[in-house]
C-alpha positions as CSV (number, residue, x, y, z in Angstrom):
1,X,2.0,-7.2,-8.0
2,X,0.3,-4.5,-5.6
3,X,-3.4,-5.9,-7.6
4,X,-3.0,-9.5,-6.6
5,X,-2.8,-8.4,-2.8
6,X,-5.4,-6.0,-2.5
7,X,-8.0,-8.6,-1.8
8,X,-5.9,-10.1,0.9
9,X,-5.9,-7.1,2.7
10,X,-9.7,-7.3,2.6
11,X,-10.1,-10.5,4.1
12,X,-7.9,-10.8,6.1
13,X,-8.6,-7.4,8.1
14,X,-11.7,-5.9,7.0
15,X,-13.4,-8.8,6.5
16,X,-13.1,-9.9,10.0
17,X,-15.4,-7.1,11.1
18,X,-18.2,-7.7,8.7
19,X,-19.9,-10.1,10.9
20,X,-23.3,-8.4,11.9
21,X,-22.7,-5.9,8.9
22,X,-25.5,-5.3,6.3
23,X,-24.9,-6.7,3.1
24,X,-23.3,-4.0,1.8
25,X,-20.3,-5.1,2.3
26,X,-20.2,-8.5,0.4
27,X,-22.1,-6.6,-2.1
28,X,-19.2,-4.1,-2.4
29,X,-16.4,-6.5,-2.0
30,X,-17.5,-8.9,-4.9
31,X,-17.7,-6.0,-7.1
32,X,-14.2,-5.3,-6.1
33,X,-12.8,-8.4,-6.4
34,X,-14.7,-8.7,-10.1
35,X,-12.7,-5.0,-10.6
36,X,-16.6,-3.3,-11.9
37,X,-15.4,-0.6,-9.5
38,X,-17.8,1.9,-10.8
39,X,-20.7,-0.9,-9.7
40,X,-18.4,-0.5,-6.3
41,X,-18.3,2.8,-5.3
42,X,-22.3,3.1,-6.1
43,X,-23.0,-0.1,-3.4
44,X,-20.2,1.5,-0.7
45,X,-21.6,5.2,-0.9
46,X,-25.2,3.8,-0.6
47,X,-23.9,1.9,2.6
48,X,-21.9,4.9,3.7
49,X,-25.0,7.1,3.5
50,X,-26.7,4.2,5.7
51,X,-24.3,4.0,8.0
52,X,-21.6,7.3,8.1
53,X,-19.7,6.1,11.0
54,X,-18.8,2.8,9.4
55,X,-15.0,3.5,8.5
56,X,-15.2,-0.2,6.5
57,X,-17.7,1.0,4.2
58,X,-15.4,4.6,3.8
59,X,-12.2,2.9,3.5
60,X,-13.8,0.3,0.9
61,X,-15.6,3.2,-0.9
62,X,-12.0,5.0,-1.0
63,X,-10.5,1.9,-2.4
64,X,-13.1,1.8,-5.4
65,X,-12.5,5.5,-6.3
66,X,-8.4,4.6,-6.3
67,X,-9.2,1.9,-8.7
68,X,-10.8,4.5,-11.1
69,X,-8.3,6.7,-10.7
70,X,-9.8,9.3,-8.5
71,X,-6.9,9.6,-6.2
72,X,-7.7,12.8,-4.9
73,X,-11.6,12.1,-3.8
74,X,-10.5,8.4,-2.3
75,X,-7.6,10.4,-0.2
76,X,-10.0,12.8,1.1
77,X,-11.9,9.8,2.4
78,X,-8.9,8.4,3.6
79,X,-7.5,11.3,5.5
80,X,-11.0,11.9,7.4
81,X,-11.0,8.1,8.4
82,X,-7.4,8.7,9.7
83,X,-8.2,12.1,11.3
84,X,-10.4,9.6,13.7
85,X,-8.8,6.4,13.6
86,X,-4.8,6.7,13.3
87,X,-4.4,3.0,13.5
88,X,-6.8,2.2,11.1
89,X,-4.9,-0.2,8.8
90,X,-6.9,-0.2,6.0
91,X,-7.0,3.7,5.5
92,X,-3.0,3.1,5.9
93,X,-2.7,0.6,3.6
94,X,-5.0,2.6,0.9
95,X,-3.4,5.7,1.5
96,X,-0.1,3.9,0.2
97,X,-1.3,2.6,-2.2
98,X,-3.3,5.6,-3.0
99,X,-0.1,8.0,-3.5
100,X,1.8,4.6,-4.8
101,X,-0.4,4.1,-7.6
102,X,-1.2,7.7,-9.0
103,X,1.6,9.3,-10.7
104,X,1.1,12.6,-9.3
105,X,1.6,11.0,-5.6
106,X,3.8,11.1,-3.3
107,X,6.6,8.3,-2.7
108,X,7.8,9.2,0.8
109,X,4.2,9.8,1.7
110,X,3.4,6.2,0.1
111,X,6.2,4.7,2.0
112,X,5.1,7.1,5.3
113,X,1.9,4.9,5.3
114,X,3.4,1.3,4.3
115,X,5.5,1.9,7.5
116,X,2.8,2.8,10.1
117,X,0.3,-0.3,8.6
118,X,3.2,-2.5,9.0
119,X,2.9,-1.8,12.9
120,X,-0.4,-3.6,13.1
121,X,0.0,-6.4,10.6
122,X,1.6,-9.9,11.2
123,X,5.2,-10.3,10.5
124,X,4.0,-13.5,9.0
125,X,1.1,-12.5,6.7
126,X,0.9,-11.7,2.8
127,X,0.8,-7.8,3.7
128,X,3.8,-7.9,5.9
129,X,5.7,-9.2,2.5
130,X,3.8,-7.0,0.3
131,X,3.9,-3.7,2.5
132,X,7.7,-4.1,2.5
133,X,7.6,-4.6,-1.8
134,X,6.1,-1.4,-1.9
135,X,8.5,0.5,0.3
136,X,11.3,-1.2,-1.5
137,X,9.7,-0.2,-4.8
138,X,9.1,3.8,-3.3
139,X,12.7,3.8,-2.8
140,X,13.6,2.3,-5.7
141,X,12.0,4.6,-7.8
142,X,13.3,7.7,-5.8
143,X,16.5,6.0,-5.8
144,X,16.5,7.0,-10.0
145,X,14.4,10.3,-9.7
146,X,15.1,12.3,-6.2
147,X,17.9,10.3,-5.0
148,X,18.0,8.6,-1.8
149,X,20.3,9.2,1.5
150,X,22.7,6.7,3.1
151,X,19.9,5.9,5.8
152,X,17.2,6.0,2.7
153,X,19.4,3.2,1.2
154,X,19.6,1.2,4.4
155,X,16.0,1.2,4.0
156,X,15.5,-0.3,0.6
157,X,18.4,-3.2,1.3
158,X,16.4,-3.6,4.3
159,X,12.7,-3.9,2.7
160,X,13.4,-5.7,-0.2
161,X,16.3,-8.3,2.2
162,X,12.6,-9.1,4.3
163,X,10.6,-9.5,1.3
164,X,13.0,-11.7,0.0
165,X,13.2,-13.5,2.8
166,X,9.2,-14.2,2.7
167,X,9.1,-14.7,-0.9
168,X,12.0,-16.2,-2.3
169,X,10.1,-17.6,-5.4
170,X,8.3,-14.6,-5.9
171,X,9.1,-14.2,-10.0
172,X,10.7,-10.8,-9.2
173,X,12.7,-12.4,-6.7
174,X,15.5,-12.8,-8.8
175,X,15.4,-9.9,-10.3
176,X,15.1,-7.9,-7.0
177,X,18.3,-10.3,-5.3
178,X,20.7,-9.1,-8.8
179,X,19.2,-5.2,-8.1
180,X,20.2,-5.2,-4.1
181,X,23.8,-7.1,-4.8
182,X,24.4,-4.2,-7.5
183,X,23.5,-1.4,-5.2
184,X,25.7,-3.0,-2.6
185,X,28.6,-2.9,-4.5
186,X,28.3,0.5,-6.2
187,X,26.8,2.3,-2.9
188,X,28.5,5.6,-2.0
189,X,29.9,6.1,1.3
190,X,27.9,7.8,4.0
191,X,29.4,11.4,3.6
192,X,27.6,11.6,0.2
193,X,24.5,13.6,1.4
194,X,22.1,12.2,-1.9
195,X,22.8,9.4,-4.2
196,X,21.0,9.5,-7.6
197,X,21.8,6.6,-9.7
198,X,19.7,5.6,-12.7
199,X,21.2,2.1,-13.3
């Protein structure tokens, strides 16, 4: 699910600034797109070396490095991108996905960053829909692991009720709709301070 919008992100933010870049950026972005991301990361560091204020190149470069699994170098990147640029979407949206994808990451840090993107993106674009699948999922998966608090809950219901509402054929949409009526009907009261259930 989280693959197939990826690209979208791309063009419809951070492509949008590539007018007047070097070619790097096409360069770096079919690579991507092809998923050589080892061909990638080579074209974005060469940019970023041309050009180290260019937070596109670093946030494209970190993107490439997620893909190969190297959370913990692509975060770096990410972080120092942030420590400029707080409203940078795309280091929000790949720090999600960054701590969503590795297994080692951090959920509530994954959602953290879904939920500040979501303040800059169109309530009627492919992100909007897919950054609220990904908090759903973050809760979801805490939900059976850590548990998840009365307001926690709220959350999810609320995520995955806006994705659905976006995507109603999505071909998890069903599956998703059977998920949220269950957990309506078995949710705990509000006095139950964390509710684990694996079901």
């Amino acid at each position: 699910m989280y693959k197939s919008h990826l690209f979208v992100l791309i063009s419809t933010i951070l492509l949008k600034s590539a007018i007047g870049q070097t070619d790097y950026l096409s360069i770096g972005n079919k690579y991507l797109a092809n998923e050589e991301y080892s061909n990638a990361e080579k074209t974005f560091r060469e940019a970023t070396k041309s050009d180290p204020s260019n937070t596109i190149y670093q946030c494209q470069l970190a993107l490439a490095l997620l893909n190969q699994q190297e959370y913990k170098d692509a975060q770096t990147i990410l972080t120092v991108v942030l420590s400029r640029d707080t409203a940078n979407v795309g280091a929000l949206w790949y720090s999600g996905l960054n701590n969503f994808q590795n297994e080692a990451g951090d959920l509530r840090k994954a959602i953290m960053f879904f939920e500040k993107a979501l303040l800059y993106i169109n309530k009627n674009s492919r992100q909007f829909y897919s950054g609220n699948w990904f908090i759903g999922q973050s809760y979801h998966i805490l939900l059976q692991t850590d548990g998840l608090t009365y307001n926690e809950v709220s959350k999810m219901l609320e995520c995955y009720a806006i994705y659905l509402q976006l995507q109603p054929d999505a071909d998890d949409a069903k599956k998703i709709s059977s998920f949220v009526q269950h957990i309506k009907e078995i949710r705990p009261s509000s006095n139950v301070e964390k509710w684990v259930n694996k079901s």
